[in-house]
FIKE-330523 format. One line per 10 residues: number of its first residue (from 1); for each residue x, y, z of C-alpha. Coordinates in steps of 0.05 Angstrom, whole numbers, plus 5000, padded with zeros to 4 digits. Example, Ala and Ser with C-alpha at 12.3 -4.5 7.8 and 13.67 -1.06 7.14 Angstrom:
// FIKE-330523
1> 5246/4910/5156; 5273/4979/5143 .
This chain:
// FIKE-330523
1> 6222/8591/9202; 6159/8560/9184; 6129/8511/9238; 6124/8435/9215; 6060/8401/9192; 6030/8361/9248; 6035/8288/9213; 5966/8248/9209; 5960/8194/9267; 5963/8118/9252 .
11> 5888/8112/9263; 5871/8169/9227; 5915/8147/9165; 5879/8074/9167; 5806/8105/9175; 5820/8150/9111; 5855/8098/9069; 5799/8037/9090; 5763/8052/9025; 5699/8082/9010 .
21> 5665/8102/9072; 5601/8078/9092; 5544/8101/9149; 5535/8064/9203; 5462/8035/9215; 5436/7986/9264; 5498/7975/9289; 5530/7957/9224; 5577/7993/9170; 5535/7999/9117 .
31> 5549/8033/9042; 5472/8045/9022; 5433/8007/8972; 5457/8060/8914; 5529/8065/8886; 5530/8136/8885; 5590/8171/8930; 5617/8244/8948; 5685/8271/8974; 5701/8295/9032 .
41> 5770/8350/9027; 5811/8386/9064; 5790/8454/9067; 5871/8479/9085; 5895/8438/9022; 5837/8422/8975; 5857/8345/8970; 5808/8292/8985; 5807/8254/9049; 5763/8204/9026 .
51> 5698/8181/8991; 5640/8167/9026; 5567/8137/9007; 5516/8177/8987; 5450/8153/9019; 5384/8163/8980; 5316/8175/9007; 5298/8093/9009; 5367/8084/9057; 5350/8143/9103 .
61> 5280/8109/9109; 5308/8049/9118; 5360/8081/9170; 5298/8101/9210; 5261/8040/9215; 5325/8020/9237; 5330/8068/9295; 5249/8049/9310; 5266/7980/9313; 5319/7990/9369 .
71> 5274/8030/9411; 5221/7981/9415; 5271/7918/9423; 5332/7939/9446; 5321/7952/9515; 5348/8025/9514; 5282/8057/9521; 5270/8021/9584; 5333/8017/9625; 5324/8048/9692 .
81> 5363/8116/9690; 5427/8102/9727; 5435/8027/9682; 5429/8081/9615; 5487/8133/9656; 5530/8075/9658; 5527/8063/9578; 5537/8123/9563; 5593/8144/9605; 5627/8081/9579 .
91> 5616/8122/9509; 5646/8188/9542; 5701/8154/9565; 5715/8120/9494; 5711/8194/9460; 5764/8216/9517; 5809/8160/9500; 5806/8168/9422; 5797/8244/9432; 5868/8249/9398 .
101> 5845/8200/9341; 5774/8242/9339; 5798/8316/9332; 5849/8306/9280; 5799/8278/9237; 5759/8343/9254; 5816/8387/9240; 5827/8358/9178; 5759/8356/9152; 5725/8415/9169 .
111> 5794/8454/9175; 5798/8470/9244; 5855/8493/9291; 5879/8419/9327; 5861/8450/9392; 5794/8480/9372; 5781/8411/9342; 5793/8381/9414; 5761/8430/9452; 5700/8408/9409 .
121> 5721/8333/9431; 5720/8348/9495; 5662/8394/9494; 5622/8326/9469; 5649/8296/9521; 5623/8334/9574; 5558/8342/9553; 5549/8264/9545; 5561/8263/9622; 5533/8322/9633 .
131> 5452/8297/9609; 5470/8229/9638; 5481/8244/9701; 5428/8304/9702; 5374/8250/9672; 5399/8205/9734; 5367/8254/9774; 5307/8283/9747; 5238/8257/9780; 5199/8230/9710 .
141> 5135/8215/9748; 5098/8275/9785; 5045/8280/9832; 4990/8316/9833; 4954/8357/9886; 4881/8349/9846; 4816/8353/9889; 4774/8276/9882; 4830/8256/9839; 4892/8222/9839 .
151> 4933/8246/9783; 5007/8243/9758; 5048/8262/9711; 5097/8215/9669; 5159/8240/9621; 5169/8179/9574; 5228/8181/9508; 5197/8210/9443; 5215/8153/9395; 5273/8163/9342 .
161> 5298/8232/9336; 5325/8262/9279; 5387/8311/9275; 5414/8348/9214; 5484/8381/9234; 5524/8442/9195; 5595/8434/9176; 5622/8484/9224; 5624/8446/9282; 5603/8374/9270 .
171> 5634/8341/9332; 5613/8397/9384; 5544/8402/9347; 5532/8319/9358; 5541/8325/9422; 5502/8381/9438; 5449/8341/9406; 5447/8269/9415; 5468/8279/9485; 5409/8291/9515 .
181> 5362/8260/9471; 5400/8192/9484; 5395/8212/9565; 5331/8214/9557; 5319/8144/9528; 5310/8157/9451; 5347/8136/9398; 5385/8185/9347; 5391/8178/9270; 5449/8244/9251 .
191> 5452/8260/9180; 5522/8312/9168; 5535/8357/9122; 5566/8331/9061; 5632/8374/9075; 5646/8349/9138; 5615/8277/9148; 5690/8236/9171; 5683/8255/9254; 5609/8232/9257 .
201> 5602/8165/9226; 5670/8154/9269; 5639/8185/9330; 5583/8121/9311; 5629/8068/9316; 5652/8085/9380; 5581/8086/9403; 5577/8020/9379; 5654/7989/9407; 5627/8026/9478 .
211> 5568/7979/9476; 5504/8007/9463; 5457/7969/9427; 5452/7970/9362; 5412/8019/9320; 5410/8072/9371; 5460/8115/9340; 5464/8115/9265; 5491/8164/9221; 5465/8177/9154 .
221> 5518/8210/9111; 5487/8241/9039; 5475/8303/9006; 5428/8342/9031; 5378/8355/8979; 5367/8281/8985; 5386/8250/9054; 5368/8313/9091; 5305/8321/9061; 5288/8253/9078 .
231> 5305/8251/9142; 5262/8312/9164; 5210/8282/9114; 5208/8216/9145; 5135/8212/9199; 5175/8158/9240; 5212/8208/9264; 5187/8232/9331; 5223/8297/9341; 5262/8336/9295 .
241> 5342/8381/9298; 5368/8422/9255; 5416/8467/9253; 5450/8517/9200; 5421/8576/9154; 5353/8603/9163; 5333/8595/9084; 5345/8515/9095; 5313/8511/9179; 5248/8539/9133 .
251> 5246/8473/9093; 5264/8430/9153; 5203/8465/9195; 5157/8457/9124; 5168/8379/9125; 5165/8378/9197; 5099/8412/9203; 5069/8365/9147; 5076/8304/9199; 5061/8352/9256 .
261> 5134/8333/9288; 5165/8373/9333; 5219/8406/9312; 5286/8449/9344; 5307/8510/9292; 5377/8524/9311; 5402/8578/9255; 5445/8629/9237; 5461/8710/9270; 5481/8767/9269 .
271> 5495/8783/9331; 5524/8857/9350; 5575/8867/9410; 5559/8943/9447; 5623/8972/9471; 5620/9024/9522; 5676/9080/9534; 5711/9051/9594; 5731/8995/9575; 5799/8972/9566 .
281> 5809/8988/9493; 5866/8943/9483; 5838/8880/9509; 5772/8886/9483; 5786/8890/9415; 5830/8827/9426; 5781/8797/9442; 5729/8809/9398; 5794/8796/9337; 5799/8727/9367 .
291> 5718/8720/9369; 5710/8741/9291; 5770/8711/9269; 5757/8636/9312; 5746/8582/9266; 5751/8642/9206; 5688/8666/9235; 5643/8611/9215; 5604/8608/9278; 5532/8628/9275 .
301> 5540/8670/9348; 5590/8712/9324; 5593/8796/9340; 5589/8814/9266; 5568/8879/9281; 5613/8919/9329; 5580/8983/9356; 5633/9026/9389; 5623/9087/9434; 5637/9154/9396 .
311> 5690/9176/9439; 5740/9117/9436; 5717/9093/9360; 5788/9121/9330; 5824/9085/9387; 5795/9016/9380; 5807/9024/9309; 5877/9023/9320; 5876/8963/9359; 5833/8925/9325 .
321> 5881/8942/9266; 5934/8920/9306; 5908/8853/9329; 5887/8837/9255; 5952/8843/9238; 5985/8797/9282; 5929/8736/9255; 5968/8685/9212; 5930/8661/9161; 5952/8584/9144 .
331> 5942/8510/9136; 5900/8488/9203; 5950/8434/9221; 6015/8482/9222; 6030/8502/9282; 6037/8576/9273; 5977/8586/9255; 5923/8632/9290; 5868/8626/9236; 5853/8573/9185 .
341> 5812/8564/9115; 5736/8564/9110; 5710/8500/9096; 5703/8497/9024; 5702/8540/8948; 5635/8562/8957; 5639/8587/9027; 5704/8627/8998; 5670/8660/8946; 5607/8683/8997 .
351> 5656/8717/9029; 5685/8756/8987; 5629/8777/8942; 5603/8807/9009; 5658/8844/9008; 5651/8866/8941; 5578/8883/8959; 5583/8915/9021; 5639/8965/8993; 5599/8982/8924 .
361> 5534/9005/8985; 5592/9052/9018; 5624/9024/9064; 5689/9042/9089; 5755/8992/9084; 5780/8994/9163; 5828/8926/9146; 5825/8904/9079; 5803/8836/9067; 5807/8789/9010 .
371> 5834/8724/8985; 5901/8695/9027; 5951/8656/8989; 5988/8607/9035; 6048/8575/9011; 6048/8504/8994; 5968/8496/9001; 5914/8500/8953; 5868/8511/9004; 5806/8563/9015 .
381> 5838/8627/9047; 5816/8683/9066; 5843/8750/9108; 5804/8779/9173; 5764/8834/9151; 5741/8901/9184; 5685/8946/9148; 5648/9010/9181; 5590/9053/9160; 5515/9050/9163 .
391> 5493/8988/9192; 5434/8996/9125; 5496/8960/9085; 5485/8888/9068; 5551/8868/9098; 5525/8892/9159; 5453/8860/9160; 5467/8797/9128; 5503/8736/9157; 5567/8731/9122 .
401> 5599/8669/9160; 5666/8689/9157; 5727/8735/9189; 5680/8806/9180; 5662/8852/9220; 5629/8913/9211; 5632/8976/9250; 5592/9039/9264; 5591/9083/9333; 5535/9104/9374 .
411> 5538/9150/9435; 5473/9144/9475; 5459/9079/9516; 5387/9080/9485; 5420/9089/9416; 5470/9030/9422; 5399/8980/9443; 5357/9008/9384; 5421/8993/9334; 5436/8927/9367 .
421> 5360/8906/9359; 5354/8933/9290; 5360/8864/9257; 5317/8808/9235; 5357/8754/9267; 5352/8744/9340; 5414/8691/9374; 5467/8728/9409; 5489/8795/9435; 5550/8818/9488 .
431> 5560/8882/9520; 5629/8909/9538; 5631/8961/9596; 5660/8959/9677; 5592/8986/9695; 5562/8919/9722; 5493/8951/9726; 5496/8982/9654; 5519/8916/9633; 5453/8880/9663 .
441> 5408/8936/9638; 5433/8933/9566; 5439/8851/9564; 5369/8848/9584; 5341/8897/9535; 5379/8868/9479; 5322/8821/9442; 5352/8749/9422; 5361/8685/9465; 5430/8700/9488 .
451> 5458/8767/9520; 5536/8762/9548; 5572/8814/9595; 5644/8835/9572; 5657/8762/9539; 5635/8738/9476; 5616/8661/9464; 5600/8631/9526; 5566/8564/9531; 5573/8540/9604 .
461> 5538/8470/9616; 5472/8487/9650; 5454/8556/9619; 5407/8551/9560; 5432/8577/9493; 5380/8585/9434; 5347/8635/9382; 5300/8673/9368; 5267/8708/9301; 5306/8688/9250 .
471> 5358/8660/9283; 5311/8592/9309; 5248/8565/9349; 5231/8511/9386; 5280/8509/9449; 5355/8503/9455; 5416/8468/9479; 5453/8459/9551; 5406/8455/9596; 5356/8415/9631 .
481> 5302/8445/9592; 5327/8414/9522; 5335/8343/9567; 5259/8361/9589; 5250/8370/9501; 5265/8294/9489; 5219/8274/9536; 5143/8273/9520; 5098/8289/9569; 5026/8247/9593 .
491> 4977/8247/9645; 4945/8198/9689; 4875/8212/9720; 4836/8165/9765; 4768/8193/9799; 4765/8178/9864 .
């Protein structure tokens, strides 16, 4: 028997039903100057959740004077360290309370698992205490050792920073973001995707009910062509985010470069996973199932590209078949479900005319793919996918953002690095093998930002995580060096 649909909360039903939904902007709710909205649906039905305004260029300007304001006057910019850790673990421990309250509305926006959805609450979470206590700690002013000098160095807060955040994880994402640049003493204007806007501009008014002042957390909800390019448009902006597809970070780094602001590329992959033949065959291709088919693979550090030692290849075949066929494809909120919808029509459709596309190039159907039909849900399905053949196919060289994997062998160590670095995009790699020193030899020659031993998607607090190439520029997340990136840096000379 079917499981039962999870029923919304309370709070969740009165935040969807309040109405149009507005941004929130120097501390206020606030619908725009314009009168023009979009919908926001659920991806596992296709029903609207609600309406929300569309901001144009003039209100995302307006947004950041906003934000400019409030780090001049509101104090934020200039609280000693420990007095800004307080505020903000008062916010942390808000988003813990409500963490219930936040991840449905994830769940049922961008169509995620309920306990994905709060592992990305609590993920937020962590990082907000995570910068503020590491900013607690970090010695801003340095001296010198400068012959007939004295000389220091000073970190100070950038200014406003701007953040543009993809649909796939909008609550993990924000945190990962704003985080550190409000650590470090900036203020933060988020514009989110247009799929997925509902957790942010909520995540906003907690800010605010936690007590920080207002304007230093605003949320500009719009379309992108309009609000996005504003945003990264705008020169009071001090220091730019994006993340999401390479062909969009291009025109985020173009307006960028026009104001000369810096800017942090975080885009997509393609990333390959090198499997060895002693590992355990079984629980390796479990795990890379559950990597490719988390969040119906629409995570930018996936293993898309599987390269699997000659002599177990037919083996792990049979398990990865296996394992596919145990993933229940269904509405995000049931409770037997393992994998849930991508987030909208359009994202459907890329999927599947890869598929169509990488079979007409040749390659082989390992578990057939395709459009899933999920009773009682009008929602945007689709079935895990396995392909294998020359990794020249588009399916395997493009990002496809979705459950597919593609699959090809290799049988010398030296082979397996050359076909794992054979790619434009450069963001995450793993390597699956009991030989520890194999494992560190292969990691390090694998050419991206990331390299991970016998796991796959591993963000520990502390270790930096960023891209390379194609896949981003400009520094990454979850570590002290992207506090150190909010920070600007200036000198202080005095001859002696």
């Amino acid at each position: 028997m079917a499981s039962l649909v999870t029923s919304k909360l309370p709070e969740v039903e009165s935040y969807l039903s309040e109405g149009t939904v507005p941004g929130v902007v120097g501390g206020e709710d606030w619908g725009g100057s314009g009168d023009t909205v979009f919908q926001s649906c659920d991806p596992g039905s296709g029903d609207v959740l609600a309406e929300v305004h569309a901001y144009t260029a003039d209100d995302v300007n307006r947004s950041v004077e906003k934000a400019n304001e409030s780090f001049k006057k509101s104090g934020w910019a200039t609280l000693a360290p420990n007095d800004r850790a307080v505020r903000l673990h008062r916010f942390a421990d808000l988003m813990e309370q409500k963490k219930q309250v936040v991840s449905q509305i994830e769940a049922i926006d961008a169509g995620k698992l309920p306990a994905q959805a709060l592992g990305d609450v609590e993920n937020f979470v962590e990082s907000v205490r995570f910068f503020a206590d590491m900013a607690e700690h970090v010695q801003r002013r340095n001296q010198l050792a400068v012959a007939g000098h004295e000389a220091w160095t000073l970190r100070s807060p950038w200014g406003t920073c701007g953040f543009i955040f993809p649909w796939n994880f909008p609550v993990l994402l924000m945190g990962w973001g704003i985080a550190p640049a409000l650590a470090a003493g900036n203020t933060v204007v988020v514009k989110p995707a247009e799929d997925t806007p509902l957790s942010s501009i909520y995540i906003a008014r907690l800010a605010r009910e936690s007590g920080m002042p207002d304007g230093v957390v605003n949320v500009v909800p719009g379309l992108g062509s309009e609000a996005g390019a504003a945003l990264s448009a705008n020169p009071g902006i001090r220091r730019m985010s994006f993340t999401g597809s390479p062909e969009v970070g291009r025109l985020v780094g173009e307006s960028c470069g026009r104001n000369l602001v810096p800017v942090k590329l975080e885009l997509g992959g393609k990333g390959a996973a090198v499997v060895f033949e002693d590992v355990d065959v079984e629980e390796t291709a479990k795990k890379l199932v559950g990597a490719i088919t988390f969040h119906a693979g629409q995570v930018c550090c996936d293993a898309t590209r599987w390269l699997i030692h000659k002599s177990i290849y037919d083996d792990f075949i049979d398990a990865c078949r296996q394992e596919m066929q145990r993933v229940k494809v269904g509405y995000q909120l049931d409770g037997g479900t393992t994998m849930g919808p991508v987030v909208n029509s359009k994202q459907r459709d890329r999927v599947l005319r890869y598929l169509e596309k990488g079979v007409a190039q040749g390659a082989d159907i390992v578990v057939p793919g395709g459009p899933a039909e999920v009773v009682g849900h009008k929602g945007f399905y689709v079935k895990p996918c396995l392909l294998s053949g020359s990794l020249d196919n588009v399916a395997a060289r493009e990002e496809i953002f979705g459950p597919v994997a593609y699959m090809t062998t290799f049988e010398q160590e030296s082979e397996a690095i050359s076909l794992a670095n054979d790619t434009d995009y450069g963001l995450a790699n793993s390597v699956w093998t009991t030989d520890l020193g194999r494992a560190a030899r292969v990691a390090e020659s694998m050419i991206a930002g990331n390299s991970w031993i016998n796991s796959h998607n591993v963000f520990a607090k502390g270790v930096p995580y960023g891209g390379i190439h194609k896949s981003g520029m400009g520094g990454g997340v979850n570590s002290i060096e992207t506090l150190f990136d909010y920070w600007r840096s200036q000198s202080i000379v005095r001859p002696l």
